[in-house]
PASEBA-1860 file (N, C-alpha, C; in nm, 3 decimals):
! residues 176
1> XXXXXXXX> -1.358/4.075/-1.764/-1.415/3.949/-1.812/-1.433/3.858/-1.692 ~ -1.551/3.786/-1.690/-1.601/3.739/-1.573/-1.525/3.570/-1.630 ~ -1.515/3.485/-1.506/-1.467/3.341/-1.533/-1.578/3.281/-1.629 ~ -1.685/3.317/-1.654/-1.753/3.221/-1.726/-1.707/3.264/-1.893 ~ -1.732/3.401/-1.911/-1.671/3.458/-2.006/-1.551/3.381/-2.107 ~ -1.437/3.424/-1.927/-1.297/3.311/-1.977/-1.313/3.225/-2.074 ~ -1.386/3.140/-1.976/-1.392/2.961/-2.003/-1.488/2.963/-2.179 ~ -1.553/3.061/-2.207/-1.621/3.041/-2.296/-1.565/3.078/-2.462
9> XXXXXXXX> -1.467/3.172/-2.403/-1.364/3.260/-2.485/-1.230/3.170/-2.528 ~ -1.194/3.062/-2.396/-1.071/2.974/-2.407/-1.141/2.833/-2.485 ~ -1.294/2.828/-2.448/-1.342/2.664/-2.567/-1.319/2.734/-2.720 ~ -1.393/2.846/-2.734/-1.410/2.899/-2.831/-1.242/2.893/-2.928 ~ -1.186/2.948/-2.862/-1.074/2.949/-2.927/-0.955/2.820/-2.969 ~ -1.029/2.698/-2.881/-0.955/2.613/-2.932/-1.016/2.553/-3.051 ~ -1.119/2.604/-3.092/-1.253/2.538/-3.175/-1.242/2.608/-3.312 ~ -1.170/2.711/-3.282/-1.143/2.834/-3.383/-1.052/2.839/-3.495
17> XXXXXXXX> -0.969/2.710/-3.461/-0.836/2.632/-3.553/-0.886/2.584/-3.606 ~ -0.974/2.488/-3.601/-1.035/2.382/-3.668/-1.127/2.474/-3.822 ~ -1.114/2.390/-3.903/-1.222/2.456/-4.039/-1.275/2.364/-4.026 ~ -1.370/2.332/-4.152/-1.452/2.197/-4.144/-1.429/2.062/-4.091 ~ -1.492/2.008/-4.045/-1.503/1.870/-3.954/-1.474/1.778/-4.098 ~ -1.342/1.734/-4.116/-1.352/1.670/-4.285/-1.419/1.522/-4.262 ~ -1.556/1.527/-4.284/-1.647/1.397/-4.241/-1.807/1.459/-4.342 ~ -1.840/1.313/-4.420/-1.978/1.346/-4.464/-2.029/1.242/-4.404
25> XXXXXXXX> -2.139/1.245/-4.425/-2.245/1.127/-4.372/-2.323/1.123/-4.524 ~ -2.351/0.958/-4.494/-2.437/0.909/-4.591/-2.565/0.838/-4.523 ~ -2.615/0.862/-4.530/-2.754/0.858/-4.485/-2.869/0.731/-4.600 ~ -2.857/0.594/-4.538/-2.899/0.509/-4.636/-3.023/0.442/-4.590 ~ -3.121/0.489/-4.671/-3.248/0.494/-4.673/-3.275/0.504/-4.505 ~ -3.308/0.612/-4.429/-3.334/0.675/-4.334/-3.474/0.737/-4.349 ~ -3.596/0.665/-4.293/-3.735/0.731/-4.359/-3.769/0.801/-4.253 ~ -3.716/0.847/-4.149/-3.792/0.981/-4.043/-3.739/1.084/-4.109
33> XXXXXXXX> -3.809/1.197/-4.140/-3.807/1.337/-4.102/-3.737/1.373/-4.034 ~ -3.788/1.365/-3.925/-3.724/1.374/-3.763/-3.601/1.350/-3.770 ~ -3.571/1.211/-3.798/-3.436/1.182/-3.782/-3.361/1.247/-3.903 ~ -3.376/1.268/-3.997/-3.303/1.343/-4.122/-3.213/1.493/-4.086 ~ -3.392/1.557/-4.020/-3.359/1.671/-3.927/-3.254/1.707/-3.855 ~ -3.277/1.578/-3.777/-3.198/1.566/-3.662/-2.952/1.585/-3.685 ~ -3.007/1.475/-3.801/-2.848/1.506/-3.868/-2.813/1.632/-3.948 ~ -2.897/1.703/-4.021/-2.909/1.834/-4.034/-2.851/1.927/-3.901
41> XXXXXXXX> -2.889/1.896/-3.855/-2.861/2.003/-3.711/-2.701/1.964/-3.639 ~ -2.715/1.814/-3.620/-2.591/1.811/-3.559/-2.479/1.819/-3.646 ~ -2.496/1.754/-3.818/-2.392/1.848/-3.872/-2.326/1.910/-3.908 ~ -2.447/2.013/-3.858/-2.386/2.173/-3.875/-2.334/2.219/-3.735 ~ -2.347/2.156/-3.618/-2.342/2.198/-3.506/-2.153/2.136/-3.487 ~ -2.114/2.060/-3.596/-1.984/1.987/-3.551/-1.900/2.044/-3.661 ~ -1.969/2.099/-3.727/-1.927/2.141/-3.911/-1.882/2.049/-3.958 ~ -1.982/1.987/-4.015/-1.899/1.804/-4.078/-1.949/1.914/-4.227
49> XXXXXXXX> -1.859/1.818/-4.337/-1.889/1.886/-4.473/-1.997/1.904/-4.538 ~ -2.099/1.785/-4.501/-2.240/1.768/-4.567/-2.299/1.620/-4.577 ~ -2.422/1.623/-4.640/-2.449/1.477/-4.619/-2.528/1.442/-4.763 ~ -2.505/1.357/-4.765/-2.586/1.240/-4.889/-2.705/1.207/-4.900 ~ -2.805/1.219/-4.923/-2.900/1.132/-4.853/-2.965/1.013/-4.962 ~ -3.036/0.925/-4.931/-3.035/0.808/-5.070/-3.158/0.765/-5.018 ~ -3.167/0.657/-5.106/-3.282/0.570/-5.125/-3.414/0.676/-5.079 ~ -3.456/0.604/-5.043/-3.577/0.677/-4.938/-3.597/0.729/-4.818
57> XXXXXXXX> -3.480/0.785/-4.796/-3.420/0.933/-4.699/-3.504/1.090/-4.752 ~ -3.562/1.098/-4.710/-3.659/1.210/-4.729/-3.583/1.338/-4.759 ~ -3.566/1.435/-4.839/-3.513/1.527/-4.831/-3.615/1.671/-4.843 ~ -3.487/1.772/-4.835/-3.585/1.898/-4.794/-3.612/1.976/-4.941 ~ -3.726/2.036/-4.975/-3.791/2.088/-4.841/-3.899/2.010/-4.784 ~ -3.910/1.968/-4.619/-3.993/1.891/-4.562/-4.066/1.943/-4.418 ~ -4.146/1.985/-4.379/-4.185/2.050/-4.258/-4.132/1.947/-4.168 ~ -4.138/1.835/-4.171/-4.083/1.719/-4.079/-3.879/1.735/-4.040
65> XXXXXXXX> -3.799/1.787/-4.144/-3.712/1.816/-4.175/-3.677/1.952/-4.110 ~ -3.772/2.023/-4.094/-3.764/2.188/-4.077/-3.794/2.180/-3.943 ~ -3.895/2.084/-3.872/-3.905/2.114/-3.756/-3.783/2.082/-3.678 ~ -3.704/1.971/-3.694/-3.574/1.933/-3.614/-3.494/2.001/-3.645 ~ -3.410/2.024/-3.788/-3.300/2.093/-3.827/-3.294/2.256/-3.764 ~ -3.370/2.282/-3.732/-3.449/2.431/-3.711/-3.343/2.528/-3.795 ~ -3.344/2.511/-3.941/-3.266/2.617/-4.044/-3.106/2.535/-4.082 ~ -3.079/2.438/-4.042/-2.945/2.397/-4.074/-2.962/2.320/-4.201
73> XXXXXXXX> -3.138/2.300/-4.298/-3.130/2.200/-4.388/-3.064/2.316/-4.495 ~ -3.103/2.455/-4.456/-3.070/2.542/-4.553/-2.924/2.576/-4.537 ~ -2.869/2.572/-4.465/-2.691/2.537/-4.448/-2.611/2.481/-4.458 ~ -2.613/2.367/-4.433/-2.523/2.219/-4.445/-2.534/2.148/-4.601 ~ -2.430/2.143/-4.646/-2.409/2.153/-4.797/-2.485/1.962/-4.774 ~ -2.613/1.961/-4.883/-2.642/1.804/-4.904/-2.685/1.773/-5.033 ~ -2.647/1.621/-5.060/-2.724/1.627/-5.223/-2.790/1.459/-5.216 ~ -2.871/1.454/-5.335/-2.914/1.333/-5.321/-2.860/1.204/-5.413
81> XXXXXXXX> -2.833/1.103/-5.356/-2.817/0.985/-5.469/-2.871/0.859/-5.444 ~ -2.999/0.802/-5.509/-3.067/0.682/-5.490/-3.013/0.541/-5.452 ~ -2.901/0.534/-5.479/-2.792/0.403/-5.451/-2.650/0.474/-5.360 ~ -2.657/0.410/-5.250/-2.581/0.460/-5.095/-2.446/0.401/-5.149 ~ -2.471/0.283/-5.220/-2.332/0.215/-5.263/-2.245/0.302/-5.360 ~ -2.317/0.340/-5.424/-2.218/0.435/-5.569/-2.164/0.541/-5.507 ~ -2.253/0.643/-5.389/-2.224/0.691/-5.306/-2.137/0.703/-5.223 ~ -2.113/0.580/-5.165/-1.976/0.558/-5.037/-1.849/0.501/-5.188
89> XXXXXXXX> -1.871/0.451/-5.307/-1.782/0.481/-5.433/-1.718/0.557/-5.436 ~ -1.802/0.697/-5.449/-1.765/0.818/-5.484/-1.611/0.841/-5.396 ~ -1.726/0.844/-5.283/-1.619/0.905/-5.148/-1.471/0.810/-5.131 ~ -1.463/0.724/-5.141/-1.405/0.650/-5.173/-1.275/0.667/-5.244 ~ -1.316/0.725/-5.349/-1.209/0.690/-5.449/-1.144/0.892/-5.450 ~ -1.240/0.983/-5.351/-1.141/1.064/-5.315/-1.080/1.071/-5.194 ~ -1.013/0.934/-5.155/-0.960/0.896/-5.017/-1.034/0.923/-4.879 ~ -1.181/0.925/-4.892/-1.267/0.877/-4.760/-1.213/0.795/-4.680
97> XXXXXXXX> -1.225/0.719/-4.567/-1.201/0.655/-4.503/-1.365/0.607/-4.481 ~ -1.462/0.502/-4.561/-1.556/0.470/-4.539/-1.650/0.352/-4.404 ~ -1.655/0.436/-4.296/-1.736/0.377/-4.147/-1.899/0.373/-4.166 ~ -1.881/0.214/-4.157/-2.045/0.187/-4.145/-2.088/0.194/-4.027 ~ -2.128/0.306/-3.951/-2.177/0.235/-3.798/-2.303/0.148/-3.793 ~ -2.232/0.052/-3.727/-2.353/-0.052/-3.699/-2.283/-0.200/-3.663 ~ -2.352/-0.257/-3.569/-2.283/-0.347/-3.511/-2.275/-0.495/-3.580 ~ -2.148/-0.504/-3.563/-2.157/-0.699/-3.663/-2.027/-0.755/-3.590
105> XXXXXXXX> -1.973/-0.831/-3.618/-1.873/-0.951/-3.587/-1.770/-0.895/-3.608 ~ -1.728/-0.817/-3.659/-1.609/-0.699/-3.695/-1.597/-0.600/-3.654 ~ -1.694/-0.503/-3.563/-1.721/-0.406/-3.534/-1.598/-0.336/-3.408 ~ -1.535/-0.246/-3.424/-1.491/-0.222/-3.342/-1.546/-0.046/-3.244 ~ -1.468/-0.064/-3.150/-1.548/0.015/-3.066/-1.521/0.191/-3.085 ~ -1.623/0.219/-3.080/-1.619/0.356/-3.116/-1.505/0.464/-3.041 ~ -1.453/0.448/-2.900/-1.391/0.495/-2.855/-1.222/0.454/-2.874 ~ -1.236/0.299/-2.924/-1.133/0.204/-2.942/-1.045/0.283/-3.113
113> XXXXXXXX> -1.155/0.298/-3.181/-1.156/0.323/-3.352/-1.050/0.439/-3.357 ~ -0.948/0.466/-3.473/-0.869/0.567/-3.478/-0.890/0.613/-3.649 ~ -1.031/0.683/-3.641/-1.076/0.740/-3.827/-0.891/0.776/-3.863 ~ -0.920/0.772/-4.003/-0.824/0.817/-4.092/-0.902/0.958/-4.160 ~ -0.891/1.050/-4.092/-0.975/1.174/-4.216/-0.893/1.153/-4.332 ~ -1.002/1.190/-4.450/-1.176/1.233/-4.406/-1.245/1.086/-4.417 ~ -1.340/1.126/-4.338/-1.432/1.018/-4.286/-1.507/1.018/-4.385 ~ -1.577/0.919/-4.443/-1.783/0.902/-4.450/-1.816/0.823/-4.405
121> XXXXXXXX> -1.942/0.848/-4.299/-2.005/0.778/-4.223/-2.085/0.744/-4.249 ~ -2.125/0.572/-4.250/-2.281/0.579/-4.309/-2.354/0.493/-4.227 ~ -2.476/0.546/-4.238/-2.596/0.496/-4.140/-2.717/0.444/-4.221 ~ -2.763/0.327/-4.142/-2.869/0.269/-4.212/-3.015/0.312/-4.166 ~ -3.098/0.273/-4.270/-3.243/0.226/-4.197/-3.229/0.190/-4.060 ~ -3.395/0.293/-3.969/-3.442/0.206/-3.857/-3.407/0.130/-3.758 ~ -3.465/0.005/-3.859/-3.474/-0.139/-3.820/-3.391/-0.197/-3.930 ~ -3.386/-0.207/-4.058/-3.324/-0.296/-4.113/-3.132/-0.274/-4.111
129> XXXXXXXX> -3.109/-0.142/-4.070/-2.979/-0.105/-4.103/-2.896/-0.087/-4.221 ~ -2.791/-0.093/-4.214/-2.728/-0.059/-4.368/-2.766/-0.125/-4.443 ~ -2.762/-0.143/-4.581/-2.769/-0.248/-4.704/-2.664/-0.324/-4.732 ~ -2.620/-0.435/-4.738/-2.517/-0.522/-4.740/-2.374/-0.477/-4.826 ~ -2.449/-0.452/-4.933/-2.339/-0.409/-5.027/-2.283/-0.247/-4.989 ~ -2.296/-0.196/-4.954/-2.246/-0.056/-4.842/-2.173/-0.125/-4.719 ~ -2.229/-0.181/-4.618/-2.154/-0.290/-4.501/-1.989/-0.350/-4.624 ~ -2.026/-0.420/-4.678/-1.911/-0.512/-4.748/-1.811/-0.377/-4.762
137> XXXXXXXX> -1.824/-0.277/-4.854/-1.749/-0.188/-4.925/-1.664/-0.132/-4.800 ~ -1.756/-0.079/-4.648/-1.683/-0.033/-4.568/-1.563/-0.054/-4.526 ~ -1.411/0.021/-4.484/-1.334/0.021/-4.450/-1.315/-0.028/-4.295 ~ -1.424/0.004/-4.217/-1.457/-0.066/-4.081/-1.572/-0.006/-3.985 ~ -1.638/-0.112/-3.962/-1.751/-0.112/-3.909/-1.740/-0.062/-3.758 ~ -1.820/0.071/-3.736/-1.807/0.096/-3.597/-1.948/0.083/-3.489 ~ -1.911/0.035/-3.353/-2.018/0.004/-3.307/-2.035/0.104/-3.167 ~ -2.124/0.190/-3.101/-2.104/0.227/-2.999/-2.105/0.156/-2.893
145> XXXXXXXX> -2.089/0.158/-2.795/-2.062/0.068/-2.665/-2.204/0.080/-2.594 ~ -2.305/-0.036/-2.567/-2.422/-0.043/-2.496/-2.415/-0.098/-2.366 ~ -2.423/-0.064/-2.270/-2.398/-0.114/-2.166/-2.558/-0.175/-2.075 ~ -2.621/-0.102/-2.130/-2.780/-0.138/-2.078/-2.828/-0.259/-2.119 ~ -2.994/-0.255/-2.140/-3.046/-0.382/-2.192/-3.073/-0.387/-2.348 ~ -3.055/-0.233/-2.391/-3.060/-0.233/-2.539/-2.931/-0.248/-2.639 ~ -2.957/-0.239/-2.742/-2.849/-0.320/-2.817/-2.795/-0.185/-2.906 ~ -2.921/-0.120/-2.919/-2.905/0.040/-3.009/-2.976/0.154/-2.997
153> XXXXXXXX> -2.947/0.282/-3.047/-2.974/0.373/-3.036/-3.041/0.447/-3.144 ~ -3.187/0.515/-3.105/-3.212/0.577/-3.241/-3.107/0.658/-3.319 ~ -3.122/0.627/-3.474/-3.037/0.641/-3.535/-2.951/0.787/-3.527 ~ -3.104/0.899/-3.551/-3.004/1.017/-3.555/-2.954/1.052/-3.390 ~ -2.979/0.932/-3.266/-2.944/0.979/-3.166/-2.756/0.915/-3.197 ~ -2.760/0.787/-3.238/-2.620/0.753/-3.226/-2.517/0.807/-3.346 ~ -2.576/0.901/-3.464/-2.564/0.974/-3.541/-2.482/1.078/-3.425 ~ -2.523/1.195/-3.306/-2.502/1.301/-3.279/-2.382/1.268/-3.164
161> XXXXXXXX> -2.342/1.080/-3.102/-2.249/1.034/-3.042/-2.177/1.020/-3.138 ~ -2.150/0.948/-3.262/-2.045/0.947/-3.351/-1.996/1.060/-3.437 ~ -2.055/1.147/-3.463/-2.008/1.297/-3.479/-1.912/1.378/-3.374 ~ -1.960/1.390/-3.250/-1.887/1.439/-3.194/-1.790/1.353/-3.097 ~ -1.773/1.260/-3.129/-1.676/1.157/-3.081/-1.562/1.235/-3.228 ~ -1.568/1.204/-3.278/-1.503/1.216/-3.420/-1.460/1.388/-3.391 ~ -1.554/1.456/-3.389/-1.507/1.594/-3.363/-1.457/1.623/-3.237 ~ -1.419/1.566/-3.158/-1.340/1.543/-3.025/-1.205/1.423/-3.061
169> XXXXXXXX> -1.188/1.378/-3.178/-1.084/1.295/-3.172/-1.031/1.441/-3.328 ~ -1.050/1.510/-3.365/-1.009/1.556/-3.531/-0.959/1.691/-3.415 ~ -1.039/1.699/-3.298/-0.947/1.846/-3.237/-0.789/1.794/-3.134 ~ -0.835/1.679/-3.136/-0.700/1.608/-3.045/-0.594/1.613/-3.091 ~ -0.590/1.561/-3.276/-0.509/1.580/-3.385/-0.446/1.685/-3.383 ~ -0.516/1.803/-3.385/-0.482/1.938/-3.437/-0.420/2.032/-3.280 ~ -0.423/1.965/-3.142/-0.412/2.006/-3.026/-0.198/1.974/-3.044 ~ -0.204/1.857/-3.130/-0.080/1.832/-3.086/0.064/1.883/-3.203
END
């Protein structure tokens, strides 16, 4: 076995303890394709449990959906519910730990944050962001750290930083 081998055999195996990433995402009213896709893929790539999708979050089957996910829409357990609020309810009341990412006056920092699994994460629209009454319900608002001139990140991009932040803090757990 060659060193790359090793090294690929020793990630693998610390990755190999872990079962599902206990984290869903709720996805509240999210109108790209693209971006829908996009969480399709990375939550199968972190094994989070599945995702929600609502309002006017596009679901599959969608060629827009199919081109990003490339096969993970047909894997990653998802279902739909028109109201994000009844939704983060649900999760809720089977001991979720409900994170709105998105930045406000409360927000604490993503690296700072210590989830309580299981997580649900929820992400807003675009431009408008979460819906108020989802924000209120949350358990705590997380914000990533911007250091540039922008304030945020496309969604399913800061979607694929808070996943595996989370799946790098749920293997830390299980390391000790």
């Amino acid at each position: 076995m060659n060193r790359l081998e090793f090294l690929a055999s020793e990630a693998s195996a610390s990755y190999d303890r872990l079962r599902a990433l206990p984290v869903r995402v709720i996805l509240d009213n999210v109108r790209s394709m693209y971006n829908v896709g996009a969480f399709f893929r990375t939550t199968d790539a972190v094994g989070a449990e599945g995702i929600v999708l609502c309002g006017i979050t596009p679901r599959p089957p969608k060629s827009g959906i199919a081109k990003t996910a490339l096969g993970a829409e047909e894997r990653v357990p998802w279902e739909f519910d028109w109201d994000a609020a009844a939704a983060g309810a649900s999760f809720r009341k089977r001991g979720y730990e409900i994170a709105a990412v998105e930045t406000s006056a409360t927000s604490v920092d993503l690296f700072d944050w210590q989830p309580r699994f299981p997580v649900c994460l929820v992400f807003g629209h675009e431009v408008d962001g979460t819906q108020r009454e989802l924000l209120d319900m949350a358990d705590v608002h997380v914000r990533i750290p911007m250091l540039g001139m922008k304030h945020s990140l496309n969604v399913a991009t800061a979607g694929g930083v808070v996943l595996y932040e989370l799946l790098r803090k749920y293997r830390e757990l299980h390391r000790r």
